[in-house]
N, CA, C and O of each residue as an XYZ file, in Angstrom:
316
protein
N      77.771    -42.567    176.926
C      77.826    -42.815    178.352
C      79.242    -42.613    178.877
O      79.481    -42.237    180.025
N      79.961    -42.828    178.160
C      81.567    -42.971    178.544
C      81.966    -41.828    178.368
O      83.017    -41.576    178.958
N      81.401    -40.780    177.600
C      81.764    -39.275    177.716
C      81.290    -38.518    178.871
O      81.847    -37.550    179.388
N      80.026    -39.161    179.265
C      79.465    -38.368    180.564
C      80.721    -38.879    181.564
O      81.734    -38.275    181.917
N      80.348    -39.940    181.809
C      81.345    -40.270    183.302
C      82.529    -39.469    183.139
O      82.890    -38.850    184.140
N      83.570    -39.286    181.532
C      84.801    -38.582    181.829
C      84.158    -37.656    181.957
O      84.841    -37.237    182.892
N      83.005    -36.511    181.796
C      83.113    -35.487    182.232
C      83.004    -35.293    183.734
O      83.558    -34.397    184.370
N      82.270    -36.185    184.188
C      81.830    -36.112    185.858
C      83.006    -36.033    186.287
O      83.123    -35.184    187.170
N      84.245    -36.757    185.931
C      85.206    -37.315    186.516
C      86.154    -36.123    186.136
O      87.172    -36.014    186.818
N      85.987    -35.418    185.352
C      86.749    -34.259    185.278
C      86.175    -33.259    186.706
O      86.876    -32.912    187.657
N      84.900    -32.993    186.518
C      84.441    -31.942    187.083
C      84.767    -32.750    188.882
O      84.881    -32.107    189.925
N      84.829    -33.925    188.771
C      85.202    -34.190    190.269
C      86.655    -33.910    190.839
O      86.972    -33.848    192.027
N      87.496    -33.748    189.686
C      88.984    -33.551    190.000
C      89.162    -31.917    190.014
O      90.081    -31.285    190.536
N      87.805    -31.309    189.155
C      88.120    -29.678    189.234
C      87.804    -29.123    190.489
O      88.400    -28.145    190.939
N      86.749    -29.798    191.166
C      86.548    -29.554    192.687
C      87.503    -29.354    193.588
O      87.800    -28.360    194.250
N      88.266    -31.196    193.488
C      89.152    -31.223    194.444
C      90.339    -30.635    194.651
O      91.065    -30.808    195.629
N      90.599    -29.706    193.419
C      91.680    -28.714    193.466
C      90.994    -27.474    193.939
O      91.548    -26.850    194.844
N      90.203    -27.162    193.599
C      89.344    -26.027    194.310
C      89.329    -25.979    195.986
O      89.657    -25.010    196.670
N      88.905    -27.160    196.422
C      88.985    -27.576    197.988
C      90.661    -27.165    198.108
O      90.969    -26.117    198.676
N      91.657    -28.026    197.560
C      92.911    -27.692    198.128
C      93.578    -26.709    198.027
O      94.597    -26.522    198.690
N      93.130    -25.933    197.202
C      93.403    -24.358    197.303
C      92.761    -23.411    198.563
O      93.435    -22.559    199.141
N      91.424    -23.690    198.869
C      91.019    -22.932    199.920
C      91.081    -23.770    201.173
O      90.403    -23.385    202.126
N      91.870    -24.967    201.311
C      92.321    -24.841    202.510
C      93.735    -24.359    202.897
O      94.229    -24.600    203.998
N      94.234    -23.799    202.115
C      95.403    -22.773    202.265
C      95.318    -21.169    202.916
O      96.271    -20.441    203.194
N      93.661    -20.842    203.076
C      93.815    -19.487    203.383
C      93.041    -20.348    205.353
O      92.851    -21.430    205.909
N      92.918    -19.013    205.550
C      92.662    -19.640    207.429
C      91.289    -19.733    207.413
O      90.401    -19.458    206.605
N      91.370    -20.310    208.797
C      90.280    -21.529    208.842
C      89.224    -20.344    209.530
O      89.146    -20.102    210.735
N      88.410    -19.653    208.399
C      87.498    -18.788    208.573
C      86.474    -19.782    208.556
O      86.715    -20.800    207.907
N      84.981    -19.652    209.356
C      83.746    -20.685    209.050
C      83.161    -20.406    207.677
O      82.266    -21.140    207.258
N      83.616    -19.380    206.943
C      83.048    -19.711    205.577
C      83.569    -20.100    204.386
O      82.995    -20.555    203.397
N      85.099    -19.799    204.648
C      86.038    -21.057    203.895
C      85.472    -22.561    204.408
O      85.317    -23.321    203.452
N      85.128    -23.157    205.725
C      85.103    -24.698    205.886
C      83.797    -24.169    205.561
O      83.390    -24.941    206.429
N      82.789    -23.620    205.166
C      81.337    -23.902    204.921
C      81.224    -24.261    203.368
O      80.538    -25.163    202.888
N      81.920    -23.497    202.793
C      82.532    -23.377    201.228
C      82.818    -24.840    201.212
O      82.124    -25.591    200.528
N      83.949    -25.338    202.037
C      84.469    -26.323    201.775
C      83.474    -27.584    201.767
O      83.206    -28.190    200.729
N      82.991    -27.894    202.931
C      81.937    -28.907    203.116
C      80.508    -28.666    202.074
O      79.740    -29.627    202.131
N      80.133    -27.722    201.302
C      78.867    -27.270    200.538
C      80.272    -28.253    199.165
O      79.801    -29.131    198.442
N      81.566    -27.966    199.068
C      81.535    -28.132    197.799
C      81.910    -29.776    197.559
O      81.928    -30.357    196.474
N      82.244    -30.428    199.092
C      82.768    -31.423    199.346
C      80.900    -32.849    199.380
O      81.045    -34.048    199.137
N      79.865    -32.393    199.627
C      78.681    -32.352    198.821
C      78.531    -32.764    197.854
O      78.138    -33.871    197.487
N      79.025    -31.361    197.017
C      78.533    -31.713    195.974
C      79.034    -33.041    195.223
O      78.407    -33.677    194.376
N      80.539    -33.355    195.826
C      81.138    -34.358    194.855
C      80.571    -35.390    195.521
O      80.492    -36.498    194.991
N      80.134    -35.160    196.697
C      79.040    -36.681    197.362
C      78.243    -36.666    196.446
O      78.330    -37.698    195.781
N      77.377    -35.865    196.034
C      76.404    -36.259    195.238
C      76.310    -36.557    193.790
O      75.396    -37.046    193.127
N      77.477    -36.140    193.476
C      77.562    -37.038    191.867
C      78.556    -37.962    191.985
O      78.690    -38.530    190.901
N      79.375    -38.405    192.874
C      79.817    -39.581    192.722
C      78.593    -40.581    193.030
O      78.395    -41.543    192.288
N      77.904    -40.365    193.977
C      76.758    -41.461    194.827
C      75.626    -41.273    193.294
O      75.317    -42.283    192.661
N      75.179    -40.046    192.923
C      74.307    -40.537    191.650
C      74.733    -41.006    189.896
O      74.115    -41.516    188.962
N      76.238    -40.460    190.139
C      76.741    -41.287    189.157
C      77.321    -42.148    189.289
O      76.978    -42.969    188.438
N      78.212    -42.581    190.011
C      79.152    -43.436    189.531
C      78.283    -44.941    191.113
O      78.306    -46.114    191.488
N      77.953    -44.179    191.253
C      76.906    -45.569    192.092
C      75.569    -46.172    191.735
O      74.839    -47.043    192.207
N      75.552    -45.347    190.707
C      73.824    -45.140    189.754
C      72.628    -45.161    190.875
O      71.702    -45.953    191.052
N      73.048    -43.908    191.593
C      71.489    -44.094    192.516
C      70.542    -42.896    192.206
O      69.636    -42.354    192.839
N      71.196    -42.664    190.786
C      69.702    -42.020    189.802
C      68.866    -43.086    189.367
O      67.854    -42.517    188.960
N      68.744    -44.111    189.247
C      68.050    -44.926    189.114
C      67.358    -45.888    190.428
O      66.527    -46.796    190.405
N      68.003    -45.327    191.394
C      67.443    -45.931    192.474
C      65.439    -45.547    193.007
O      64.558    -45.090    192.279
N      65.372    -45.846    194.064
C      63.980    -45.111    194.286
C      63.820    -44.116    195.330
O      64.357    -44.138    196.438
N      62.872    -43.069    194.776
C      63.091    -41.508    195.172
C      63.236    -41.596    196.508
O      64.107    -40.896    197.025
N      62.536    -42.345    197.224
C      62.702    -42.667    198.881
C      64.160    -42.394    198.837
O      64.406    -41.190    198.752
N      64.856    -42.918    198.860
C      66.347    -43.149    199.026
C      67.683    -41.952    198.566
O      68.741    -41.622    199.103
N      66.914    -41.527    197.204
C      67.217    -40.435    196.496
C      67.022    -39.043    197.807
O      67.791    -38.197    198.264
N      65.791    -39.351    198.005
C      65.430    -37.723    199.302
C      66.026    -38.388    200.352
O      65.773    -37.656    201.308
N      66.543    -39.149    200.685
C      67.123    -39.640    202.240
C      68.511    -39.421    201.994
O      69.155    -38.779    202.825
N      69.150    -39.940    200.797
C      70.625    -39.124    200.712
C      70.903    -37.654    200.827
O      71.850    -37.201    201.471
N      70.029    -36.938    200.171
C      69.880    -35.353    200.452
C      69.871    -34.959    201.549
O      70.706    -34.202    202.044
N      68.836    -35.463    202.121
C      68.050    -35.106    203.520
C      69.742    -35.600    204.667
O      70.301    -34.925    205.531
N      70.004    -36.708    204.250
C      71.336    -36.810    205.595
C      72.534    -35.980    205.066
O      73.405    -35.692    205.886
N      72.648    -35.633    203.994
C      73.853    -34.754    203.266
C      73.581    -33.582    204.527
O      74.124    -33.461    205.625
N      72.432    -32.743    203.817
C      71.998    -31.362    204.349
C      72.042    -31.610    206.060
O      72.429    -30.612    206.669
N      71.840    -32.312    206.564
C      71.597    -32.525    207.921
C      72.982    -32.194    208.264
O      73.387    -31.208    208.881
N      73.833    -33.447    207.629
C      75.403    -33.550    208.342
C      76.083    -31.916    207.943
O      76.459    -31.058    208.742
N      76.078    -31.871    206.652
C      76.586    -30.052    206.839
C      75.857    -28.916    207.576
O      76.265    -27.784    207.837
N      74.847    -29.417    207.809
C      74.457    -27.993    208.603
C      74.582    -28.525    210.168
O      74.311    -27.640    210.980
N      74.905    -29.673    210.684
C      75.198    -30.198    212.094
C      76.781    -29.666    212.009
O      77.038    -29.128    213.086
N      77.862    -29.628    211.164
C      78.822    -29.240    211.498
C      79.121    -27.953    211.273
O      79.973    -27.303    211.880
N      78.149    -27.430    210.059
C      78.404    -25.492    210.520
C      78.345    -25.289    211.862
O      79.224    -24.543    212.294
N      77.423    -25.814    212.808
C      76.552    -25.132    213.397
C      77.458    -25.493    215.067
O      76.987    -25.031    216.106
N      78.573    -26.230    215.080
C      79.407    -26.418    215.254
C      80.641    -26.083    215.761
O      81.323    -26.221    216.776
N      80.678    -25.374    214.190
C      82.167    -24.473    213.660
C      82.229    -23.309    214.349
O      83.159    -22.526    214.156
């Protein structure tokens, strides 16, 4: 168990250098679309790992998705 989380926790720090690299080039809408799709993803494994709401119930599981996808595609749409 303690090997998964360091890996999550790696792959969450490999992101966030990824993000701070591409906000260095200009603020094209598919650099911030890039950005917010990858800024996501670390919503979603911090919230199903390190909050354990893989074990939660699927209701809740599809309602985190469902407002993820909502809020990034309300601010593409936006941009």
């Amino acid at each position: 168990m303690k090997r998964q989380l360091s890996l999550i926790f790696g792959i969450l720090l490999v992101l966030t250098i990824i993000i701070a690299f591409l906000t260095e080039y200009s603020v094209q809408k598919m650099v911030v679309v890039a950005i917010l799709a990858l800024s996501g993803i670390k919503f979603l494994l911090v919230a199903f790992h390190f909050m354990e709401l893989k074990k939660a119930n699927v209701f809740w599981k599809v309602t985190l998705v469902f407002f993820l996808m909502l809020l990034i595609g309300i601010i593409a749409l936006i941009i």
